[in-house]
C-alpha positions in Angstrom: 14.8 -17.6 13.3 18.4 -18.8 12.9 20.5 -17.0 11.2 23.6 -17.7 9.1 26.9 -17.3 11.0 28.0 -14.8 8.7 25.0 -12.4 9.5 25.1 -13.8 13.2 28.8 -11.9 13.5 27.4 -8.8 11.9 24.3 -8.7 14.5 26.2 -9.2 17.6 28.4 -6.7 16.6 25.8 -4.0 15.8 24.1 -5.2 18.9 27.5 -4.6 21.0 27.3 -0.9 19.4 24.1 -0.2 20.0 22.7 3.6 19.6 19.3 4.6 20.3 17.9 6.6 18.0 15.5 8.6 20.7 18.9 9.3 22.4 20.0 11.1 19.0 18.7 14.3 17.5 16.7 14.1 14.0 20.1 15.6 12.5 22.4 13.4 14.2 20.4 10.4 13.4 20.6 11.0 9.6 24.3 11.4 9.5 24.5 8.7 11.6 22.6 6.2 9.4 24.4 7.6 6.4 28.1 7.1 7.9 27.0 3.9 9.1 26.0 2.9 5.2 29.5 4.1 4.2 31.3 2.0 6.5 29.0 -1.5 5.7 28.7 -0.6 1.6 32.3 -0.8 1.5 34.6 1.1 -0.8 32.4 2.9 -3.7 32.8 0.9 -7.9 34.0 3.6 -9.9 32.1 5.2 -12.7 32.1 6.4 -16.1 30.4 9.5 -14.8 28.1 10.6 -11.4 26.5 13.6 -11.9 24.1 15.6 -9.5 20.7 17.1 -11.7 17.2 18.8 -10.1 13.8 17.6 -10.8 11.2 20.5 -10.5 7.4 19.8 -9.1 5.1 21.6 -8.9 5.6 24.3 -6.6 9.0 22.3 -4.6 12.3 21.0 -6.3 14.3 17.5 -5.1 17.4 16.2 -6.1 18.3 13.1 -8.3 21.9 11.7 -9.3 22.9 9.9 -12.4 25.2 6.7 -12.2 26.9 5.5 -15.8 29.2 2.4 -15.9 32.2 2.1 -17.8 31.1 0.1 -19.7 27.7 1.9 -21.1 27.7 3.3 -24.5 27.2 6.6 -25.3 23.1 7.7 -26.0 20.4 6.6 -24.5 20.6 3.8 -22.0 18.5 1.0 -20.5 18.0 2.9 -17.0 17.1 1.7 -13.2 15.3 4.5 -11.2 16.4 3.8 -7.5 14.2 5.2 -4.8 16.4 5.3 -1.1 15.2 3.4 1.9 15.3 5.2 5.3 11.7 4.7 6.8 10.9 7.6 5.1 12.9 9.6 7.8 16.6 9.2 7.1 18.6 8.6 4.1 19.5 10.6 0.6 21.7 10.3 -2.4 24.5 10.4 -0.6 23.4 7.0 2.0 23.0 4.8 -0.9 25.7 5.9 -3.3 27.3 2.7 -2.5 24.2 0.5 -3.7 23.8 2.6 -7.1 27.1 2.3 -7.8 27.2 -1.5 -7.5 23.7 -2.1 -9.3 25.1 0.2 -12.6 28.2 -2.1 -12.9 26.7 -5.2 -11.8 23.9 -4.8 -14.8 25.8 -2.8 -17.5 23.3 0.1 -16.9 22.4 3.7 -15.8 21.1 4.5 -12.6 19.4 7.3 -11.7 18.8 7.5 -7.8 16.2 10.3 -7.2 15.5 11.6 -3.8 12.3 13.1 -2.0 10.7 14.9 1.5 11.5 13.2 4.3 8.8 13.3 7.1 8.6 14.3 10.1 9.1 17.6 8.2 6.6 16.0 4.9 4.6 13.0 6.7 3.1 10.3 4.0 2.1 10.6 1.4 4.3 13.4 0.4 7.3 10.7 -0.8 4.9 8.7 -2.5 3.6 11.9 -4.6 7.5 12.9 -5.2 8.3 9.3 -6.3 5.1 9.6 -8.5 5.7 12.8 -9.9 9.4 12.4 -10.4 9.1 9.2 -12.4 7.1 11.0 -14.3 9.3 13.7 -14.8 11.8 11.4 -15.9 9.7 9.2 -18.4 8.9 13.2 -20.3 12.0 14.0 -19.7 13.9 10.9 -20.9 16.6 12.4 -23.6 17.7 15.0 -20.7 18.8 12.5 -18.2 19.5 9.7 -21.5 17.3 7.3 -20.6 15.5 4.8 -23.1 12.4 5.0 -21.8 11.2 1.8 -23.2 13.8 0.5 -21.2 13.1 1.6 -17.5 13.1 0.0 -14.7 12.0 1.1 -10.6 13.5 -0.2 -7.6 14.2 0.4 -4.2 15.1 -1.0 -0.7 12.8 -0.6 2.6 11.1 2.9 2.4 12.3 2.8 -1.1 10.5 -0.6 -1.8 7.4 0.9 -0.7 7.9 4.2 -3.3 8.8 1.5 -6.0 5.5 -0.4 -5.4 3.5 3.0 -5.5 5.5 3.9 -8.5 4.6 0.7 -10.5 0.8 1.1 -9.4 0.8 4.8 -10.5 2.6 4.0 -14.0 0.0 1.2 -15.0 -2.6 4.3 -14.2 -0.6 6.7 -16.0 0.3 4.5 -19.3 3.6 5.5 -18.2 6.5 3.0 -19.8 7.8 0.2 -16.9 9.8 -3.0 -18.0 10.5 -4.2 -14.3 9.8 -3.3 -10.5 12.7 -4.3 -8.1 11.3 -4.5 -4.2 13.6 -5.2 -1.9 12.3 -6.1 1.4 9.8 -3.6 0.6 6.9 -2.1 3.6 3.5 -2.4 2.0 1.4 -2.0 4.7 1.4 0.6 7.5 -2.2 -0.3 8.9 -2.2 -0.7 12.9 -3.2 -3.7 12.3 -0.2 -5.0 9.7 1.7 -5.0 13.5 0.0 -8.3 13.8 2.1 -10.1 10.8 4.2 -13.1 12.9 7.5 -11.7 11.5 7.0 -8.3 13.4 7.3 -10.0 16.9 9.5 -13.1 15.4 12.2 -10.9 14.6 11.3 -8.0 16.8 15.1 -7.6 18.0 17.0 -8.1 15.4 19.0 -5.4 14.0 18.9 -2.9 12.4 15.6 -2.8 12.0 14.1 -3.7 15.5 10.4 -3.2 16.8 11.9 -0.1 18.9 13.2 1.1 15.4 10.1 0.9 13.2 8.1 2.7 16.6 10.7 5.7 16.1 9.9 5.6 12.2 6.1 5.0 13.0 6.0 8.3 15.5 7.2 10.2 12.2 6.8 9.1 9.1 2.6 9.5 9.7 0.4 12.5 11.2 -2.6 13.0 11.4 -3.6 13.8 7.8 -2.0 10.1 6.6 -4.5 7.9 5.8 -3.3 4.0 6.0 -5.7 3.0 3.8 -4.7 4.8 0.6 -2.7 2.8 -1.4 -0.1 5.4 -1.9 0.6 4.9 1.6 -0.5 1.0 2.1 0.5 -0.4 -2.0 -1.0 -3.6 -0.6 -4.3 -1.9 -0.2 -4.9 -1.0 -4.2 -8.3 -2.7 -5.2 -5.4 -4.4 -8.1 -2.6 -4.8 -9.0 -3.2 -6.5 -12.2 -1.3 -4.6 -15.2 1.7 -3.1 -13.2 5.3 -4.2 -14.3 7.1 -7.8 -13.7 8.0 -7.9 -10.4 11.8 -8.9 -8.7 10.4 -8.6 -4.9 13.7 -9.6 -2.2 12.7 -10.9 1.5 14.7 -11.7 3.9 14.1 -14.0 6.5 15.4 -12.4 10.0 13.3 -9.0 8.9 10.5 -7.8 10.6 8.9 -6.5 7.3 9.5 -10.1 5.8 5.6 -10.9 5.6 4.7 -8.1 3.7 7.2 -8.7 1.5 6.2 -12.1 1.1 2.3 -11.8 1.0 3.0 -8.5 -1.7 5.0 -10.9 -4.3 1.7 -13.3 -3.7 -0.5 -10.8 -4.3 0.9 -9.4 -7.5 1.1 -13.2 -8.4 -2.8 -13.9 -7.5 -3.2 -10.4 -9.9 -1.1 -12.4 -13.2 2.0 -10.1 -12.7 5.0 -12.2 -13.5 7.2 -12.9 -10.3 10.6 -13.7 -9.2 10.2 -14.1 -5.5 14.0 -14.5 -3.8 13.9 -15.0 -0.3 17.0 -15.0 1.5 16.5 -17.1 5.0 18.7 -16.4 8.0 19.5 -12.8 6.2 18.7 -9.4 8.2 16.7 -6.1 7.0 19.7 -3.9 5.4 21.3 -6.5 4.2 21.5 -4.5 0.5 23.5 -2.1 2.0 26.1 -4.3 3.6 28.6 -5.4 0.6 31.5 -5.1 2.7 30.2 -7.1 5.4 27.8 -10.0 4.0 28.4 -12.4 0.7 24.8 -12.6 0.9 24.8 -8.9 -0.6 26.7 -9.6 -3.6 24.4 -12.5 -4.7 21.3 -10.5 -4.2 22.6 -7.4 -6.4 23.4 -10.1 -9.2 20.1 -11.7 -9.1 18.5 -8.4 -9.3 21.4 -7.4 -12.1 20.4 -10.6 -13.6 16.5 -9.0 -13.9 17.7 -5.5 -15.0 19.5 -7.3 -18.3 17.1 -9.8 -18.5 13.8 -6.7 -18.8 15.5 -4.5 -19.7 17.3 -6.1 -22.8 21.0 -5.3 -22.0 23.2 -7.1 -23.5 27.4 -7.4 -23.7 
């Protein structure tokens, strides 16, 4: 895979300051990932307002934060639900306060980032059942957090791609309202065998997401009581996926997870869901995240601006 110079400079450089994450300590690891977002996300878009709320489950509480532009009205608003990636390991509100800030201004709307267990401490399928239960939580709860809830949308990047597609499957089953799913170089299948996709040994050492990096997240994010074959685990696995939202599914091309990205958009395709497949060649896993390092970034968050205002009727 070749990639663009641009992205070429950013990989040797991440490659020169290498840090393996079995030489780090869980703790260390997640600061580390979330300093390292700060620094490549670039200086955070102001808002009108960010405010921190809780989400109570059933028997646990986790924590959700609400972005509003400058330019939103006042009242209920046309709202993106933003699931964090991280391998289901690392990451929280705080990793990808950079992203949600630049998706509310980009699309003129409200984003609500919502945040979950992290395994090794809660293996999968406990995100998937916080993402489930929180969208829920949100669509009952819609004039609390001023959300139009017949305009929502779900997205997410990585780990958060996955909890997006789960979300989208589990609304269609609910009758819960969902104008648009946004995937962005989402995982979809954690099978033993989905190591077998070319693009897992094609672009096996490229950063950040290397084959010695999805191993590290593979030793945790699953135990014994995960089964690969439920679909809240493997989306790609759900008998259909006929009747879940329009789809906006990212891939990029130096990505290890690139085929399931890929074969998920053709999937929901072969199942009559509309799709906007955007494939971004020569671009690295992450690449959301890095605004202050890649143009590539800036086009991807308008084209999936572009889908927000185009599903979610935002206009102005």
């Amino acid at each position: 895979m070749s990639l663009t110079p641009e992205v070429a400079g950013v990989v040797a450089k991440m490659r020169e300051a290498a840090i393996s994450f079995e030489d780090l300590g869980l703790a260390d690891a997640r600061q580390f990932y979330i300093d390292t977002l700060a620094a490549s996300g670039g200086e955070p878009v102001p808002m009108a307002t960010v405010s921190d709320h809780e989400i109570a489950l059933e028997g646990r509480t986790i924590g959700a934060r609400r972005y509003r532009p400058e330019a939103l009205a006042a009242g209920a608003a046309p709202t993106l639900v933003y699931f964090h990636g991280g391998g289901w390991v690392l990451g929280d509100l705080e990793s990808h306060d950079r992203v949600c800030r630049q998706l509310a201004e980009r699309a003129g709307c409200q984003v609500v980032a919502v945040d979950y267990r992290l395994a090794p401490e809660y293996c999968l399928p406990a995100s998937s059942e916080d993402a489930i239960a929180a969208y829920g939580y949100l669509v009952e709860h819609a004039a609390d957090f001023e959300i139009d809830a017949q305009r929502i949308a779900v997205g997410g990047d990585s780990a958060g791609g996955h909890l997006s597609a789960v979300v989208a499957l589990a609304a269609r089953d609910a009758g819960w309202p969902l104008a648009l799913q946004v995937l962005i170089y989402p995982a979809t299948d954690l099978r033993e065998a989905a190591a077998k996709y070319p693009s897992k040994g094609r672009n096996a050492n490229f950063p950040p997401l290397t084959a010695e990096l999805m191993a590290w997240f593979g030793a945790r994010s699953v135990d014994a009581n995960t089964d690969p074959l439920d679909w809240r685990v493997s989306p790609i696995l759900a008998e259909t996926l006929e009747g879940t939202a329009p789809a906006l599914v990212l891939t990029a091309g130096a990505d290890v997870l690139m085929d399931e990205g890929v074969l998920y958009a053709a999937r929901l395709r072969d199942d009559d869901i509309e799709v906007d497949h955007a494939h971004y060649p020569g671009v690295i896993h992450g690449f959301i995240e890095m605004h202050a390092w890649l143009a590539a970034t800036g086009n991807a968050m308008d084209r999936i601006a572009a889908a927000l205002r185009q599903h979610l009727a935002i206009t102005g």
